[in-house]
Structure formats: structure tokens, C-alpha cells
C-alpha positions in Angstrom: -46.8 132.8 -56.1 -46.3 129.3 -57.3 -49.4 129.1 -59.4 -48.8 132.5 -60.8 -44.8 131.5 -61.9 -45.8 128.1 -63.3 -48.6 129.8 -65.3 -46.3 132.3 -66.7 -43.4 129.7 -68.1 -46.6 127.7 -69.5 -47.4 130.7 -71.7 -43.7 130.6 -72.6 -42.3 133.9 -70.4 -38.7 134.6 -70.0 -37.0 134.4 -66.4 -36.6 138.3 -66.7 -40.1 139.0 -68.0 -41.5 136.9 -65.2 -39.3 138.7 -62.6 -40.4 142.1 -64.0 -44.3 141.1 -63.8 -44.3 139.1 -60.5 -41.9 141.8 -59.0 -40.0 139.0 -57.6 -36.4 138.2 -57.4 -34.7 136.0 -59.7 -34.1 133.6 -57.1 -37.3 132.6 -56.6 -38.4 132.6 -59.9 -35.5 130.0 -60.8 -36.2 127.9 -57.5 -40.0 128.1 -58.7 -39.3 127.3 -62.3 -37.1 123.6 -61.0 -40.2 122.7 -59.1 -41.9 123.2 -62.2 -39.1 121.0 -64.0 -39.0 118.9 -61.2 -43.1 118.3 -61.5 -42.8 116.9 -65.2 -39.6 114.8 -65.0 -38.8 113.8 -61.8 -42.2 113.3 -60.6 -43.0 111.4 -62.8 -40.3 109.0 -62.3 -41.1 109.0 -58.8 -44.4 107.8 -59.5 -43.6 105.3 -62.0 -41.0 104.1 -59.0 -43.4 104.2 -56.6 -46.3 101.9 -59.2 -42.8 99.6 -59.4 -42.4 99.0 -55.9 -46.3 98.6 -55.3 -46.5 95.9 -57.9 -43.5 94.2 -56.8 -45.2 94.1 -53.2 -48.5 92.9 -54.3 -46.2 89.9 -56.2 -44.3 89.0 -53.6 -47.0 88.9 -51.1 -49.1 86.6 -53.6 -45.8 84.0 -53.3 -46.0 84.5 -49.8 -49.4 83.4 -50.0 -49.1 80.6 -52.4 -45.9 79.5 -50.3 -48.1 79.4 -47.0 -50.7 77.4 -49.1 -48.3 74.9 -50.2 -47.1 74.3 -47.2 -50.6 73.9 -45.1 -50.7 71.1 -48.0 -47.6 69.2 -47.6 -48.1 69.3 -43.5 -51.9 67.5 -44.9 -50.4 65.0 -46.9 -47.7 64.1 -43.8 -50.8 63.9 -41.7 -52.6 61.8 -43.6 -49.1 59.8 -44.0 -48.7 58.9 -40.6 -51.5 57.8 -39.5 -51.7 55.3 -42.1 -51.4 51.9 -40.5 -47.5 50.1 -41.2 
């Protein structure tokens, strides 16, 4: 039903010609035709928030890793410190 509604408002139909061609009830055409909104503008920002939050995870778990590298090389260099001879 879906497929058929969303086809319909591509090729530019009116609520009541839909409703009169589907046999459906307006209802579900207009519930149908916000997922079809709802696909184009709101989807899309939900992917684009979704890319957002994936970069911003790859990002913080490269300073995570540059942290832990750091680190490993200060705990070296206080290593090497102390066992130098006083």
C-alpha cells in the first residue's frame, strides 16, 4: 500500500484522487503521505546526524589513541630517568 501511495504523490495526485483510486481512507493516505515527508526531510537529517556522531566517534577515539601513546612515552622517558645513575 505504501509503494503504491508514495508512487501516486510522486506523479503529483491529490489526497482525494489517491483515496478514490487506492480505495483507501483518508487517514491512511495522510499517515502514508508524512512517511513520505518524513523520508525526504527528516531522514535525511537523521542521517546526516547519525554521519555527525560517527565522525565525532572516530575523532575522539583517535585522541584516545594519541593520548594512550603519549603517555606509554612519558612512562619511557621516566624509566629511562630513573635508572640513570645520581
Amino acid at each position: 500500500m505504501a509503494a503504491a501511495v508514495f508512487k501516486l504523490i510522486d506523479n503529483g495526485k491529490e489526497l482525494r484522487e489517491i483515496v478514490i483510486e487506492l480505495e483507501q481512507p483518508p487517514s491512511v493516505v495522510r499517515t502514508l503521505y508524512r512517511e513520505w515527508l518524513d523520508d525526504f526531510d527528516a531522514g535525511q537529517q537523521r542521517l546526516r546526524q547519525a554521519e555527525q556522531e560517527a565522525k565525532q566517534d572516530r575523532e575522539e577515539r583517535a585522541a584516545h589513541k594519541r593520548d594512550e601513546a603519549d603517555m606509554r612515552a612519558y612512562e619511557r622517558s621516566m624509566a629511562a630517568i630513573l635508572k640513570q645513575p645520581r
